[in-house]
C-alpha positions in Angstrom: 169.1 136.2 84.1 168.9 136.0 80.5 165.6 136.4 78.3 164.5 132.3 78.6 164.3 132.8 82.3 162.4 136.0 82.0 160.0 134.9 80.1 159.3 131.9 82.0 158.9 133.8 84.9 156.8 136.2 83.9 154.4 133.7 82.2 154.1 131.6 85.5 153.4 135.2 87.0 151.0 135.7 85.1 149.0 132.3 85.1 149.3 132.5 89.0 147.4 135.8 88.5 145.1 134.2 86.8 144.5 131.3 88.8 144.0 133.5 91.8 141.6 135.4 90.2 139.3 132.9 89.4 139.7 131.2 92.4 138.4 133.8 94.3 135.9 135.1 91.8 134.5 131.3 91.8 131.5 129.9 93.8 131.8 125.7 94.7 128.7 124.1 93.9 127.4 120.5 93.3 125.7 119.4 89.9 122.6 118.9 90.4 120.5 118.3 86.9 121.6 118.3 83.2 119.5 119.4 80.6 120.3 117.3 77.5 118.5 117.5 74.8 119.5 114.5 73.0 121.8 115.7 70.3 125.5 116.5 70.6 126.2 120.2 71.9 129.1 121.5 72.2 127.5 123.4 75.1 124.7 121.8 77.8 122.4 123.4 80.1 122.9 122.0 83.8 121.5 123.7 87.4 124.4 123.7 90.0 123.0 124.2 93.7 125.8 126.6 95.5 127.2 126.3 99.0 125.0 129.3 99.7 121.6 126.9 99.2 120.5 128.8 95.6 120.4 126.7 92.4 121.7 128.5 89.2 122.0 127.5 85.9 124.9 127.1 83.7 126.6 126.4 80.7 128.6 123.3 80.8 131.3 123.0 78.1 131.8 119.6 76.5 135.3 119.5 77.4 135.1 120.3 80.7 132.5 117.2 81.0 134.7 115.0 79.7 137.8 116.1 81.4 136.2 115.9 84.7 134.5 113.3 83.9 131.2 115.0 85.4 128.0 113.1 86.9 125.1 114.1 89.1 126.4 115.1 92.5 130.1 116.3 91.4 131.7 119.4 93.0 132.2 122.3 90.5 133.1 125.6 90.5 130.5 128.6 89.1 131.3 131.7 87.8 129.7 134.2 86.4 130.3 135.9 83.0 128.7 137.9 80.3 126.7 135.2 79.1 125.4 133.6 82.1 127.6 131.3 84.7 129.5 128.7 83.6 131.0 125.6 84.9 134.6 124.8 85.8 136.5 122.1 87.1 138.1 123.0 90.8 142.1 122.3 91.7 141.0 120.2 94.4 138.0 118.2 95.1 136.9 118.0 98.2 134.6 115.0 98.0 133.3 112.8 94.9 130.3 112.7 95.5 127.8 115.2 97.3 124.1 115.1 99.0 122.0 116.4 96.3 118.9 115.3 97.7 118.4 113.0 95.3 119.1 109.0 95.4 122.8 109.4 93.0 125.2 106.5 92.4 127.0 107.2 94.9 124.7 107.3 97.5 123.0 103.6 96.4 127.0 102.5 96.5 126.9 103.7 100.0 124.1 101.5 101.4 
């Protein structure tokens, strides 16, 4: 094993750490609301109700938005930090769209 392969494996070590931990210090939830306030953030306000049946709310980054391509009723993952929770995109999604209680796209597609 020379240094290359050492240093890849420790840095896939190491991400899998990672991974792991935020997996389990994650909570899935389903986007409920956004709060925008009509002018570009980099950061937005949304509420998230968790599996557990509470609403929270947290700090959505742009990016994350737009990578995930995020709407009303999408499945996210919570977790909390200094600042608040925040909003992340899961590894898998388990569904599209969710019951949020309200009438969302994709419920009106459904009918």
């Amino acid at each position: 094993m020379n240094l290359e392969h050492a240093t890849t494996l420790i840095l896939i070590v190491f991400f899998a750490a990672a991974e792991i931990y935020r997996l389990k210090r994650g909570l899935r939830g389903v986007l409920v609301s956004v709060n925008d306030p009509g002018i570009f953030l980099p950061v937005t306000s949304v509420k998230v109700r968790l599996r557990t049946g509470g609403e929270v709310t947290a700090q959505l980054n742009c990016c994350t938005a737009c990578l995930g391509r995020l709407q009303i009723g999408d499945e996210v993952r919570v977790a909390a930090s200094r600042e608040g929770y925040v909003v992340d995109l899961p590894w898998f999604r388990r569904r599209k769209c969710a019951d949020t209680g309200e009438m969302t796209k994709c419920q009106t597609n459904r009918t």
